[in-house]
C-alpha positions as CSV (number, residue, x, y, z in Angstrom):
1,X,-41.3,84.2,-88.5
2,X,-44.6,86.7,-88.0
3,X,-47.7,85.0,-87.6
4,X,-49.1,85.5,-91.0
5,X,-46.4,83.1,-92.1
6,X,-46.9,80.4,-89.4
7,X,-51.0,80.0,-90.5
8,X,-50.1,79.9,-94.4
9,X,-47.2,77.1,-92.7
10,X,-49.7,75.3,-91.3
11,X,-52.8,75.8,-94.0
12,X,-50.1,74.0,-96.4
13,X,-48.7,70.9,-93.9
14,X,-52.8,70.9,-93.3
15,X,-53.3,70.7,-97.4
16,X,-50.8,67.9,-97.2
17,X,-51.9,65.5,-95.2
18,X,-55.4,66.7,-96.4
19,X,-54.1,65.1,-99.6
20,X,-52.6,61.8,-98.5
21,X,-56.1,61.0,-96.6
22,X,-57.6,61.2,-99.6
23,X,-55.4,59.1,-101.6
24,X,-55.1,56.5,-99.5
25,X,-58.0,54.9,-100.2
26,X,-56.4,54.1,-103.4
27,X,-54.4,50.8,-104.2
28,X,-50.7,50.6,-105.0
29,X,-51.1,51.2,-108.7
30,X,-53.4,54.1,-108.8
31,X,-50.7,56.1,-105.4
32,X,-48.1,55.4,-107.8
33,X,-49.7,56.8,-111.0
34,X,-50.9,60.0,-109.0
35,X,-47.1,60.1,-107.2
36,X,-46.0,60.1,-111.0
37,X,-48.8,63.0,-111.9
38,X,-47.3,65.0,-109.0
39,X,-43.8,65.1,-110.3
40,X,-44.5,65.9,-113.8
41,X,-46.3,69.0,-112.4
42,X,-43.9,69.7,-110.7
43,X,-40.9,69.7,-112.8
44,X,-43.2,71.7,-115.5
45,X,-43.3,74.6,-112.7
46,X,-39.4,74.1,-112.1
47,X,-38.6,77.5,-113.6
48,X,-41.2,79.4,-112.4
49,X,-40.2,78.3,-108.7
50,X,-36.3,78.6,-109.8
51,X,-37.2,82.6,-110.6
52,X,-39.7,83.0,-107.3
53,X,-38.5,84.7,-104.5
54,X,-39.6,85.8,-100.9
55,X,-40.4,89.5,-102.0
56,X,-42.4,87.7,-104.8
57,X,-44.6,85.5,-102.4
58,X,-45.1,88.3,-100.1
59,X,-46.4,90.9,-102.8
60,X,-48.8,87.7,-104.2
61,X,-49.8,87.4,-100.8
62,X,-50.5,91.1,-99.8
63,X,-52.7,91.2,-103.1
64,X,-56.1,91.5,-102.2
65,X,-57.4,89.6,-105.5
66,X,-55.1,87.0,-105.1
67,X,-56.0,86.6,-101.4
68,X,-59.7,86.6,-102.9
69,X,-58.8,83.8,-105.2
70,X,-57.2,81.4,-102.7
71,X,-60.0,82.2,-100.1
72,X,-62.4,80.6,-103.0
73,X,-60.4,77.9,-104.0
74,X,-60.4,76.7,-100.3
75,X,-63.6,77.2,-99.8
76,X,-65.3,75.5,-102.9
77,X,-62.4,72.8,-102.3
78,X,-63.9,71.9,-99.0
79,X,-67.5,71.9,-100.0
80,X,-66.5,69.8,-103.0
81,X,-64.2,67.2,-101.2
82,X,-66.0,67.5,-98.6
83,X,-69.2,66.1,-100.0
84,X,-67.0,63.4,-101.5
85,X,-65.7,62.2,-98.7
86,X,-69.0,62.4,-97.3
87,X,-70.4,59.8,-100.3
88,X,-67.4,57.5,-99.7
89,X,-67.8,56.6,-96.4
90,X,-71.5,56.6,-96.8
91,X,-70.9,53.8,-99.7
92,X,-72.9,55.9,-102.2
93,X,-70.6,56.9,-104.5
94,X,-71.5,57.7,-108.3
95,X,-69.5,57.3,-110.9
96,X,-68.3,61.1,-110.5
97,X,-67.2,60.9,-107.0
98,X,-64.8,58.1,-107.4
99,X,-63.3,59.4,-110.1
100,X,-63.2,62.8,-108.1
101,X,-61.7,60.7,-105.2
102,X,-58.6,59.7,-107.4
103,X,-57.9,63.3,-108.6
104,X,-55.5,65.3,-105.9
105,X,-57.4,69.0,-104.7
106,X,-55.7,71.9,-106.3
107,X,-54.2,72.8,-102.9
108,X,-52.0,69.9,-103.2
109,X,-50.1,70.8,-105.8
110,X,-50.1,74.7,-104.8
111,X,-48.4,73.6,-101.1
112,X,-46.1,71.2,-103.1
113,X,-45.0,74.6,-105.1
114,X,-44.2,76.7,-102.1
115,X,-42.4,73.9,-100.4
116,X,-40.5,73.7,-103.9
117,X,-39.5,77.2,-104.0
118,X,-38.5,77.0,-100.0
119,X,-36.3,74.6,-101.1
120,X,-34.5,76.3,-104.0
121,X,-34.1,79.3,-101.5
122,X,-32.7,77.4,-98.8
123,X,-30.3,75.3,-101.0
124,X,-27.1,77.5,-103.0
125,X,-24.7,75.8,-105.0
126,X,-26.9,73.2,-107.1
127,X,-27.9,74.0,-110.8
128,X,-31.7,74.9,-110.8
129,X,-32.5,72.3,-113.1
130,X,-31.0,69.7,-111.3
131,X,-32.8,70.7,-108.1
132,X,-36.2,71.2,-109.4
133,X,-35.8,67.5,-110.7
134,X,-34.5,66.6,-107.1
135,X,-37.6,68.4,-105.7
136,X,-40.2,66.5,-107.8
137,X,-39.3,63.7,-107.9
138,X,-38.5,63.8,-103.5
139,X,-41.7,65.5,-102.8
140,X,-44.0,62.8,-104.9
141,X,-42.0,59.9,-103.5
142,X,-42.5,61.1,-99.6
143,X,-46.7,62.1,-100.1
144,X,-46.8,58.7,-101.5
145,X,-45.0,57.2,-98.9
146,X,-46.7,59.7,-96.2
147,X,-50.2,58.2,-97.9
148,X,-49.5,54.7,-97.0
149,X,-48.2,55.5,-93.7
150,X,-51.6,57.1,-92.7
151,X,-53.3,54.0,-94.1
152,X,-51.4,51.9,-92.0
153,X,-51.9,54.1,-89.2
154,X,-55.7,54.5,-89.8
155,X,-57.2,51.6,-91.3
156,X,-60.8,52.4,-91.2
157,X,-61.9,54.7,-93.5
158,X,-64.3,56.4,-90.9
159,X,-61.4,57.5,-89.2
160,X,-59.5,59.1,-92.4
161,X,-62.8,60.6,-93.3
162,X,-63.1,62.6,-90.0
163,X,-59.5,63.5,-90.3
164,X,-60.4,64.7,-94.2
165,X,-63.6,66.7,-92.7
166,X,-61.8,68.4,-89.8
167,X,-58.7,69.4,-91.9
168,X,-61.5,70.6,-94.7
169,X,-62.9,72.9,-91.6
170,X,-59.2,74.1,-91.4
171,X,-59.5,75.2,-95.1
172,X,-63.1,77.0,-94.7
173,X,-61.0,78.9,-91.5
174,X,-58.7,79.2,-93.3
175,X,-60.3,80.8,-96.0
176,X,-62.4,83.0,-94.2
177,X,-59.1,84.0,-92.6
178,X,-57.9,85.8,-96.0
179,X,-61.1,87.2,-97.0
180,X,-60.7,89.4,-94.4
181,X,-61.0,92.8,-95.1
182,X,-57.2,95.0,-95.1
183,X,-56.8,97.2,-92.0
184,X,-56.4,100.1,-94.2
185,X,-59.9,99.7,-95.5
186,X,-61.4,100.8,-92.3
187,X,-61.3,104.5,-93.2
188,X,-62.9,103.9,-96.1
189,X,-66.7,105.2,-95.9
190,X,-67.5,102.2,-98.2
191,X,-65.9,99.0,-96.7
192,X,-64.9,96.4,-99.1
193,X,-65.3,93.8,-96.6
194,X,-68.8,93.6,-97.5
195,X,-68.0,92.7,-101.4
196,X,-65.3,90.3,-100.5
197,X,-67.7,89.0,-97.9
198,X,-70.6,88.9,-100.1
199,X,-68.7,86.9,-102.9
200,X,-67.4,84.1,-100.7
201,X,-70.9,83.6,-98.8
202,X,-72.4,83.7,-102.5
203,X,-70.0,81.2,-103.8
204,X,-70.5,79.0,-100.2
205,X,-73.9,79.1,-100.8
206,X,-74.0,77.8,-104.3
207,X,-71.9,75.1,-104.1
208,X,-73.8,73.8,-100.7
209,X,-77.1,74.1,-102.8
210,X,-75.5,72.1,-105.7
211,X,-73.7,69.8,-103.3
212,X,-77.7,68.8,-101.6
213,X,-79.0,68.6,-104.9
214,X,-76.2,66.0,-106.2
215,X,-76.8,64.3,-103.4
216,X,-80.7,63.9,-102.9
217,X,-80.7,63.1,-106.8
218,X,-78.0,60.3,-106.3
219,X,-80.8,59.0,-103.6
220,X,-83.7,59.7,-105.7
221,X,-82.5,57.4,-108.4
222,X,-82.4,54.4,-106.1
């Protein structure tokens, strides 16, 4: 396994757990509703996964744009969640942020798809339908599961929101990890490192400023 593959490993276990911290805070009935969410979505990707294959993940991958896109996605994911977490623990939460608190991150459900199509690569012999069912309905019954474990094992919500805000530092590493510029592009006399650069700190940047601004309005209100 080259290394590339063992840090996209590791950013998806990371986007995992990332996921159950946040919904444990939730009660039984709300886990279970977003357990059932997470099996819908996945047995609507089913076919997709069922016609995905390694060569396919590795040309998506090797993409620039597409690195581009999931460098952004991580990014604004952590600035968002981040803040949320932030306003939970804080006990100044609007209206927004607990209803942002309920709703899994968008990495969730794009590590639940790889580990969906791993699956259906590693497994012969079953009917693709059958498995994808299988695979949905597995995957939301063990993050539910996994989210109550991690509420058992840390109670106090301090604790699960500094294991939320250091996995989120995973994402923005992670993320500045596949805006890096190719190796190839190093001959160019014109880098692109400094667009793909320039667009992430942009998009950092505005989100942070929107992030404050959400925040010192929730304050000025009171």
């Amino acid at each position: 396994m080259s290394l590339s593959n063992v840090l996209l490993l590791v950013l998806g276990l990371s986007c995992i757990v990332l996921a159950m911290a946040q919904m444990a805070s939730l009660g039984a009935a709300r886990l279970c509703l977003v357990a059932l969410v997470l099996a819908i979505a996945l047995i609507s990707v089913g076919e997709a996964a069922s016609r995905t294959s390694v060569a396919d993940l590795s040309q998506w991958l090797s993409a620039p744009q597409r690195r581009m896109d999931l460098a952004a996605l991580l990014l604004i994911e952590a600035l968002i969640f981040g803040n949320q977490a932030i306003a939970a623990v804080q006990r100044r939460q609007t209206l927004r942020w607990k209803l942002l608190g309920g709703i899994p991150p968008p990495s969730l459900l794009i590590a639940l798809f790889l580990a969906q199509v791993w699956t259906m690569l590693a497994i012969d012999g079953i009917d693709f339908e059958m498995l994808a069912w299988g695979c949905a309905v597995m995957c939301a019954v063990m993050f539910s599961i996994g989210a109550s474990l991690l509420r058992g094992l840390l109670p106090d919500p301090l604790m699960r929101t500094g294991l939320r805000l250091w996995l989120h530092g995973v994402q923005v590493a992670a993320g500045l990890w596949l805006a890096r510029p190719d190796r190839d592009a190093a001959a160019s006399p014109t880098p692109a490192m400094w667009d793909r650069l320039g667009l992430v700190a942009v998009i950092v940047i505005i989100f942070m400023a929107l992030g404050w601004f959400w925040q010192r309005r929730s304050l000025w209100k009171r």
